[in-house]
Residue, then its C-alpha position, 0 to 999 in steps of 0.5 A: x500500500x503507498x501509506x506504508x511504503x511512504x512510511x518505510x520511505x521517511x524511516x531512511x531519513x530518520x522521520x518516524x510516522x505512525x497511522x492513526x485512527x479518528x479516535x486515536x488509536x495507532x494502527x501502523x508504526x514505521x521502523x523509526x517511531x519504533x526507535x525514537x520511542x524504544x521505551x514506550x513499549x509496542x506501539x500497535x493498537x495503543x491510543x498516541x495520548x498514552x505514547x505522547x501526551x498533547x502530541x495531537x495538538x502540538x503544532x510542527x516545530x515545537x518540541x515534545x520532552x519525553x524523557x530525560x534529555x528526549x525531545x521530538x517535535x513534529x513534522x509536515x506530513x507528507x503530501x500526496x500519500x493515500x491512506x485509509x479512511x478515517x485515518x491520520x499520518x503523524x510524523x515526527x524527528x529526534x529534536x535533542x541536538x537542536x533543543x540543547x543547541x537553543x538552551x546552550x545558545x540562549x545560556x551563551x547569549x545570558x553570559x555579561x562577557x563577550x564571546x567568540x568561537x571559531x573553527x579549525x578554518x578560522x571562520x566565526x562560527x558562533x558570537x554572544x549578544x555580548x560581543x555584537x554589543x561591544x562591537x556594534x555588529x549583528x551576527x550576521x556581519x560576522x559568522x560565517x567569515x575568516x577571524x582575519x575578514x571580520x577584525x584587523x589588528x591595530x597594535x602590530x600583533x597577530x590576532x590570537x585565534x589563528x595563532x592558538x590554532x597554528x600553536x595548539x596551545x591557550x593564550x591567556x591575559x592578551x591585550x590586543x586592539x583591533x578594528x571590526x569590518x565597520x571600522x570600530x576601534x577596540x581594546x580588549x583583554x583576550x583569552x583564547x582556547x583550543x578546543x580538541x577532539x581525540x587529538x584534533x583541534x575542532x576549533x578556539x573559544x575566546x572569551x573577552x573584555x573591554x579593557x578601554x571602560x576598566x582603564x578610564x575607571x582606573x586612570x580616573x582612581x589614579x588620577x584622584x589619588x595623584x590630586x590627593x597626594x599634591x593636596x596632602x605631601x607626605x611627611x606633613x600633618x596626617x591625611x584625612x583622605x582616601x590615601x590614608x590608612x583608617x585603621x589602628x591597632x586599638x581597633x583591632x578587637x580581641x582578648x586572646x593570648x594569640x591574637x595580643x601576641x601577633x599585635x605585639x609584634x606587629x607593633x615591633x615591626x612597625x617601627x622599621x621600613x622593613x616588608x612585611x607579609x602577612x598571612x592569614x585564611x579569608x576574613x581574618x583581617x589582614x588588611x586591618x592588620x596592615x593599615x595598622x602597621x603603618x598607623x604605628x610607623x614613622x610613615x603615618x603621615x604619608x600615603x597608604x595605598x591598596x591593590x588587589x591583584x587578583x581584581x586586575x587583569x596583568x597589563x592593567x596592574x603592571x601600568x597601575x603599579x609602574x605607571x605609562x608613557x604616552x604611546x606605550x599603549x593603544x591609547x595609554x597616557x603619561x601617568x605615575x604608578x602606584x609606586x611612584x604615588x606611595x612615595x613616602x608611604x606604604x604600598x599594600x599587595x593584598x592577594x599577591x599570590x593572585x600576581x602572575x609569575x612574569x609581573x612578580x619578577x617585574x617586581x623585584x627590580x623595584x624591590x632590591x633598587x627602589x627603582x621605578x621605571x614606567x611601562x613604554x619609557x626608559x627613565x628610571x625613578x628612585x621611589x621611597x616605599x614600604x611593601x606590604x603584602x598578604x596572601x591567603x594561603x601559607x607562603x611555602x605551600x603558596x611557592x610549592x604552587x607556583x603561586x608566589x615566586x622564591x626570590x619574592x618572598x625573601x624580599x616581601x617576606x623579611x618579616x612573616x606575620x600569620x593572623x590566627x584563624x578565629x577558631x584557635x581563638x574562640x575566647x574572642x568571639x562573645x567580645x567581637x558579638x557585642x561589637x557587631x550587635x553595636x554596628x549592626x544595631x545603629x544600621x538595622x535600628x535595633x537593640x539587640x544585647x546578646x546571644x543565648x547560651x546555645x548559640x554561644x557553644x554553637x558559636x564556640x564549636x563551629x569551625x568559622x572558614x570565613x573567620x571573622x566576616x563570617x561571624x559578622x554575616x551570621x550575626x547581621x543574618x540573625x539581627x535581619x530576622x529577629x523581631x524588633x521586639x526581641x533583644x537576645x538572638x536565639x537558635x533558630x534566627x542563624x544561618x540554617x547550616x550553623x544552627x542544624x543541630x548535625x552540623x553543630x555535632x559534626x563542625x564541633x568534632x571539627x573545630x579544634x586543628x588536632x581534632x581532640x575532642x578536649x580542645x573543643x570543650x575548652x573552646x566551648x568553655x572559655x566561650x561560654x565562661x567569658x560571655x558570663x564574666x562580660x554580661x555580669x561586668x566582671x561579678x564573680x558571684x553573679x555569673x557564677x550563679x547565673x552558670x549554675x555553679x559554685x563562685x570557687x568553681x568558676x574561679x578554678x575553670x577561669x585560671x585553667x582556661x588562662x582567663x584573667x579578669x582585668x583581661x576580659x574587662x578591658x577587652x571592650x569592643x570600641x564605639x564607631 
């Protein structure tokens, strides 16, 4: 019969087709339906809403999920076929390849940076919204061209996608300035990466960004900062402007024997010109720590300035630290570096880890001469700064990782400082409570006044990663969600992975380095025990009877735990 011949026919190009009666019952399938739905069962004399749902009312085109990662969608169906009676012919294909190609289309066009991707043939075979926006192009400029047809480099350099393809290796950290086919000048940051399949490259993927909006932001700081220093010389009265350090050591806020320690030194240290590096894991406050040294040095009324190197991209941050010439770049100005505007002052490498190896070794010229010389010139310039970095993880382990060169570390580490994570000083942690609860309730107008005792030993045995700004988000979570009528924050108003009751049995097995459960309980004790002391201002009695125990008793646990009483009175947390 012709219907089912044309059936066989549509199988050879993958189409599955089933007849159907009026009412819905399927009366023939062809070898393709029979494949596309292998896991429906037979399909003969079973009614299509029962093999696909709504398959009758969908319209060609559209898309039928019938499994995990299945799509069908409909097709014509054939003209001139002659079938039976009171019969119907539904056709239909696998869609899974063109439905994941739309969701990965849409997600690429969602994603801020801009994007690119190009065959082994160097012909455009993909752009982003991202890209045609930075550009001013539609994609219909551009795919289906030679790379080298639709830009052409300004800066005297080879566009990076035929390199990466000739090479067979990723280019990171590019700067490159071109021209679209339109005549747009750009310049960009590019990273371009081989894509492989069984040894072969298929093609490149580039990621991009504008690097011309980031430079005016930056030159716009360095520029600001430049009118600060001529309007505040070093070695006159202090500044009170954005090139100060704000910080002091008498804001660092703490009881412990570990952290008095640390602050001790640093105040030894400060009165040299000596670098000092600063280790410390995520939110220990290392940054406080280093406005505070050179708060206490004989540099405190010259400039303090920061950078973040992991923030910047490479070229950037060698032009912000050494400064340009004119011409040393497309569009780059003669404009002094950060180096150069420290004069006097104190330089901060916040993340220095982050730093590329080739920028670390630009650095050591500066660090063994104190000679600058800017990026495109040739003119060097002594500069008088002191350096201090800091890094999050410990410097050895930050060198056995290809993150920190060896010879950097001996000139920016002539003096190492590690700031103690919060959890080997737990005793500090009812003190910097009752500072946050003063922060937080002039921002969120509330009076909160304290925590109750089980959210003391939660705090004391949980194993704080983000150290103290983590103890500040939990307490600023707590007080958002507390009633305004309530002053104590309770169990329930905590992030929900600190107050599960599992997660405080197992992060307080996790809590002490060692992993030794006494250490925990005494984590837990002085916590508790100091929390007491303060509430009752230093009232042995009364926060002996307030803990349930004899006055003897608490004397005895305070000088086993080491705590003195003047100690933790005079550790009271400062008023902003």
């Amino acid at each position: 019969m012709v219907y089912l011949e044309a059936m066989c026919f549509l199988s050879q190009f993958g189409l599955g087709a089933v007849l159907i009666s009026n009412d819905e019952i399927i009366l023939e399938s062809n070898e393709a339906a029979d494949c596309l739905l292998a896991g429906k069962g037979a399909l003969k004399g079973r009614t299509l809403s029962e093999i696909l749902p709504d398959m009758t009312r969908q319209l060609p085109g559209t898309y039928i999920n019938i499994a995990f990662s299945k799509y069908l969608t409909l097709c014509p169906t054939p003209v001139g076929v002659d079938l039976p009676a009171h019969t119907r012919l539904i056709c239909f294909r696998d869609a899974a390849s063109e439905v994941s190609h739309r969701m990965l289309g849409t997600i690429v066009n969602l994603i801020r940076e801009p994007i690119l991707l190009c065959d082994e043939k160097k012909r455009i075979m993909l752009v982003n919204d991202a890209l045609m926006r930075m550009e001013s192009l539609v994609p219909e400029n551009v795919v289906g061209k030679d790379i080298n047809e639709a830009y052409t480099c300004i800066d005297g350099n080879e566009l990076t996608v035929p390199v990466v393809i000739a090479d067979k290796k990723p280019i990171e950290d590019r700067r490159q300035a071109y021209t679209t086919l339109h005549g747009k000048r750009l310049d960009i940051m590019c990273n371009s990466y081989p894509i492989f399949e069984e040894g072969a490259i298929l093609g490149v993927f580039c990621m991009t960004a504008d690097v011309s909006r980031i430079e005016v932001l930056s030159q716009q700081i360095i520029d600001l900062q430049e009118g600060l220093l001529k309007k505040h010389p070093a070695a006159k009265k202090p500044q009170k402007s954005g090139l100060s350090a704000k910080f002091h050591f008498d804001d660092i806020i703490c009881q412990s024997a570990l952290m008095k320690e640390m602050i001790e030194r640093c105040k030894m240290i400060a009165r040299s010109d000596s670098s000092v590096m600063l280790y410390g894991e995520t939110g220990t406050g290392k940054e406080l720590v280093a406005q505070s040294i050179h708060n206490a040095s004989n540099r405190a009324d010259g400039p303090f300035l920061a950078i973040n190197c992991a923030a910047i991209p490479e070229n950037l941050l060698e032009s912000m630290l050494f400064g340009t010439e004119k011409g040393a770049y497309t569009g780059a100005e003669r404009r002094p570096g950060l180096f150069e505007q420290a004069n006097g002052g104190t330089l901060l490498l916040d993340e220095l880890n982050s730093m590329s190896m080739t920028l670390q070794a630009k650095l050591l010229r500066v660090l063994q001469d104190g000679v600058v010389r800017r990026v495109g010139g040739t003119e060097e310039k002594h500069v008088d700064v002191r350096v201090l970095s800091n890094i999050n993880v410990p410097p050895y382990q930050a060198i056995a990782e290809n993150a920190l060169r060896q010879d950097v570390f001996y000139r920016l580490g002539v003096v190492n400082i590690s700031i103690p994570a919060l959890r080997r000083r737990k005793e500090d942690i009812p003190i910097l409570i009752r500072s946050f609860f003063q922060q937080m309730n002039k921002k969120l107008y509330k009076s909160v006044s304290d925590v109750d005792e089980e959210v003391l030993a939660i705090f004391c045995a949980y194993n704080w990663p983000g150290n103290v700004r983590e103890l500040q988000h939990c307490i600023e979570h707590a007080m958002n969600l507390l009633p305004y009528e309530e002053t104590v924050i309770r169990k329930e108003y905590l992030p929900e992975h600190i107050q599960s009751v599992c997660g405080y049995q197992r992060l307080a097995l996790q809590t002490a380095d060692d992993g030794m459960l006494e250490q925990v309980l005494s984590n837990v004790e002085r916590c508790i025990l100091t929390s007491a002391i303060q509430r009752n201002k230093g009232n042995i009695s009364r926060a002996a009877r307030q803990l349930g125990i004899s006055r003897q008793n608490l004397q005895h646990r305070m000088k086993r735990n080491g705590l003195v009483l003047e100690d933790i009175l005079s550790a009271k947390p400062r008023a902003d």
